[in-house]
Structures are given as structure tokens and as C-alpha cells.
C-alpha positions as CSV (number, residue, x, y, z in Angstrom):
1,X,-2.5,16.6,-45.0
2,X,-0.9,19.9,-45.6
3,X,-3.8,21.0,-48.0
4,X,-1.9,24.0,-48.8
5,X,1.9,22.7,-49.3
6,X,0.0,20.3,-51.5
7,X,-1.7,22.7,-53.7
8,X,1.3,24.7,-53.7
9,X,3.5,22.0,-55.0
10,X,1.3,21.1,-57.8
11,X,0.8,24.3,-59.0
12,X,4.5,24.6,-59.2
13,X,4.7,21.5,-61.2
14,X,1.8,22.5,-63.7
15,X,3.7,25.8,-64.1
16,X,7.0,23.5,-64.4
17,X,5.4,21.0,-66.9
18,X,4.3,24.1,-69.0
19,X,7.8,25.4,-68.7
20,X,9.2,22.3,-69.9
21,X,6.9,21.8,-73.1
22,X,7.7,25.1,-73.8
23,X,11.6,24.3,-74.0
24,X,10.7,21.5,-76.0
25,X,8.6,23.5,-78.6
26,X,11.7,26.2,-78.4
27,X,14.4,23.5,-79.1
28,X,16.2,24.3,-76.1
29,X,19.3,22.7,-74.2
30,X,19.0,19.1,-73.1
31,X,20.1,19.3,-69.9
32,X,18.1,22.4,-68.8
33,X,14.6,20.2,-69.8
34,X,16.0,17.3,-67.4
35,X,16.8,19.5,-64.6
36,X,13.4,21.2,-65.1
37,X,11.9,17.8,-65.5
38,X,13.8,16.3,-63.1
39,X,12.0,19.2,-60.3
40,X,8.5,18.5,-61.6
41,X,9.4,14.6,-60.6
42,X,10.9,16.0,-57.1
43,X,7.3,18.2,-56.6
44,X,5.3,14.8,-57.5
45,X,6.6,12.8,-55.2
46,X,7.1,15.2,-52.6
47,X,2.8,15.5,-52.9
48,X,3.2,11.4,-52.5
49,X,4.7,11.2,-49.1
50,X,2.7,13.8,-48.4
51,X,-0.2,12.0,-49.7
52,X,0.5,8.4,-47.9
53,X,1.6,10.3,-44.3
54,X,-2.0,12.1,-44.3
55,X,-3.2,8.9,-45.5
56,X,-1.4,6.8,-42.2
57,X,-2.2,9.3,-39.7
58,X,-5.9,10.5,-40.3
59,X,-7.5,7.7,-42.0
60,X,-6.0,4.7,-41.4
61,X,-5.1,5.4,-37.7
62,X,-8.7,6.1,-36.8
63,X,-10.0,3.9,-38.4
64,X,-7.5,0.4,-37.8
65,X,-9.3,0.1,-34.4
66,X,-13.2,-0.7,-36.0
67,X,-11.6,-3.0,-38.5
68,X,-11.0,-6.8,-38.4
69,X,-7.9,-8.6,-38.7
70,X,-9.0,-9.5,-42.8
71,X,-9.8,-5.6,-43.1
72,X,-6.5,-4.7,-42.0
73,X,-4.8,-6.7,-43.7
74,X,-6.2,-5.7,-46.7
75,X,-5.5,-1.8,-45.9
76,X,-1.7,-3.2,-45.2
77,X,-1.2,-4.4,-48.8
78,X,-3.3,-1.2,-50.0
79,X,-0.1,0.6,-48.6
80,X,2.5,-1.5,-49.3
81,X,1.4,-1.5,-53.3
82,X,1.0,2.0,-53.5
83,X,4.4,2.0,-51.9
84,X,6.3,-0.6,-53.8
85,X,4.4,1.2,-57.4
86,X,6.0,4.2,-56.5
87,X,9.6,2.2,-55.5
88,X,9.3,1.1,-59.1
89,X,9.3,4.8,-60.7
């Protein structure tokens, strides 16, 4: 995982969800909270992928080979949930 892509992104969408209450409190435009919102959402699930590739690569990868076929399987569904929850956003 790109530890500090990832840190950087959420940072960003604190400072973006601060941004956005702050609009809200100040009454402002609409459209300018959704596309400020709609960033935050972008910077969330960019840390996901991010997230679920690291994920792949470093754990699962070296660790598939130790497991059994019932352990894999189990890791399998892990993903495809997490996948399939975040399909459903």
C-alpha cells in the first residue's frame, strides 16, 4: 500500500468534510456542497482500491499458498463482500 497516497487522500477528505459542514452552517449553494461532497466520495473510494489492491498483493498473495482449499475460500468471499458492499454505495 501506498502509505502515503493514502494518508494524503484522507487528509484531503477530512479537510473536504470540514469544508462541506462549513457550507452547510454558511447556507451556501447546493450544487457547490455536492461537487465538494461528491470529491470527498471520489478520495474514499480512491483509499478503497487502494486498500483491497495492497490487500491482494501483500497479504493474500503470500499467504494463499499456507492455506487450505476451506481457508481460501473463505478469504475469496472475504473479498468478494467487501467488493459487492462497496458496488452497493
Amino acid at each position: 500500500m501506498d502509505h502515503k497516497k493514502v494518508l494524503i487522500w484522507l487528509k484531503k477528505a477530512k479537510t473536504s468534510l470540514e469544508k462541506i459542514n462549513q457550507m452547510i452552517e454558511d447556507d451556501k449553494y447546493c450544487i457547490d456542497i455536492i461537487q465538494q461532497n461528491l470529491a470527498v466520495i471520489w478520495l474514499l473510494k480512491s483509499v478503497n482500491i487502494n486498500l483491497l489492491e495492497s490487500h491482494l498483493w501483500c497479504c493474500v498473495k503470500s499467504r494463499a499458498k499456507a492455506w487450505n482449499e476451506k481457508e481460501l475460500d473463505k478469504k475469496m468471499q472475504e473479498i468478494l463482500n467487501i467488493v459487492k458492499l462497496a458496488q452497493d454505495k
